[in-house]
Steps between C-alpha positions, in 0.01 A plus 500: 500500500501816739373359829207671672595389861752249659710399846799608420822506732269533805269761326168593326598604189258659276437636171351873563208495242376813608814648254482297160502538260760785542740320704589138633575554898519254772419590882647266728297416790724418852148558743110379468453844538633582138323267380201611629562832326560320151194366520288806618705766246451232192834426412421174503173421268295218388290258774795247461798716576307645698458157767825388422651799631293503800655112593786623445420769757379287756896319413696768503298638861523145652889525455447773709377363809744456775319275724535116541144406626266409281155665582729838526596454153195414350339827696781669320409356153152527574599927545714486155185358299272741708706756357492395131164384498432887576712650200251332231148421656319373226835282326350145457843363464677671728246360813564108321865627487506594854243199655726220374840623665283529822398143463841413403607650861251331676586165324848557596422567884737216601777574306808741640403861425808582266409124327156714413623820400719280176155314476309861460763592223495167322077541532532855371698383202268172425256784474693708212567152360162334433368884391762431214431163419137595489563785271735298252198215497257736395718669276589096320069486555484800262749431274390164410130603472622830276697283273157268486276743437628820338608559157854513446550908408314589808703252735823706297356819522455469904905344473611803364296769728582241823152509623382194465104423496289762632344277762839377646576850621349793739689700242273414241328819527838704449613640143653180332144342561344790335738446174396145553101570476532784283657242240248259542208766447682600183441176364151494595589234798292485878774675714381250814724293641424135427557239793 
């Protein structure tokens, strides 16, 4: 699996979706600012990547931050997620994204300041992580429904195109999905997605 976005070696480092299919390219990230650019140009797409990259943004910023009192640095955090917030206005996920690490600073007031920058990272990541766990669950949901409910040459014919169901997938309305309801209409089948 190509990842989308992750903290790598002190950086951002993100798929650029704005070129695929054509070519695979990373952009590493070393300043919010970048990051703020990845999210405004679209190389990073999707509501999902789209928050998690924002923590991570609000991370990578923190790190930043040279001072050692605590209402400087969350002024200073409070600027990095001004600044992100701005690069997507109407991102759902990326305001959740960028609300929690703020609470996560403020429920960290007591701790040392560099003792919260590791804690922004590690909240950053738990981010990325229970996006994936989330994902895999409703992918197991789907599967186990599919195999339920779906006769076996269409549950082999979406295993061969690797589309899966047409519900489980914005991509549903691309060209393997048309193969997929154009088939069904040749047999004289509703081409509506059950579920």
């Amino acid at each position: 699996m190509v990842p989308t976005v992750e903290w790598k070696d002190g950086v951002v480092r993100l798929l650029d979706q704005s070129l695929l299919p054509d070519k695979v390219e990373f952009v590493e990230c070393r300043d919010y600012e970048t990051v703020g650019i990845a999210i405004k140009e679209l190389w990073v797409r999707g509501a999902p990547a789209i928050g998690i990259t924002a923590a991570m943004g609000v991370a990578l910023g923190a790190q930043s931050l040279k001072t050692t009192e605590y209402d400087q640095f969350r002024k200073g955090v409070d600027e990095i997620a001004d600044h992100l917030a701005a690069t997507r206005p109407t991102a759902v996920n990326l305001f959740w994204a960028i609300d929690r690490m703020k609470r996560a600073v403020e429920a960290l007031k007591m701790e040392p300041i560099a003792t919260i920058k590791q804690k922004l990272i590690a909240e950053a990541q738990a981010i990325l992580d229970e996006d994936i766990a989330m994902n895999r669950a409703i992918g197991g949901y789907g599967a186990g429904t599919a195999r339920r409910s779906l006769p076996t040459a269409t549950r082999a014919r979406w295993r061969r195109a690797g589309t899966g169901p047409p519900w489980a997938s914005c991509a549903a309305r691309g060209m393997r999905a048309r193969r997929f309801t154009s088939w069904r209409a040749r047999r004289g089948r509703s081409c509506r997605a059950r579920g």
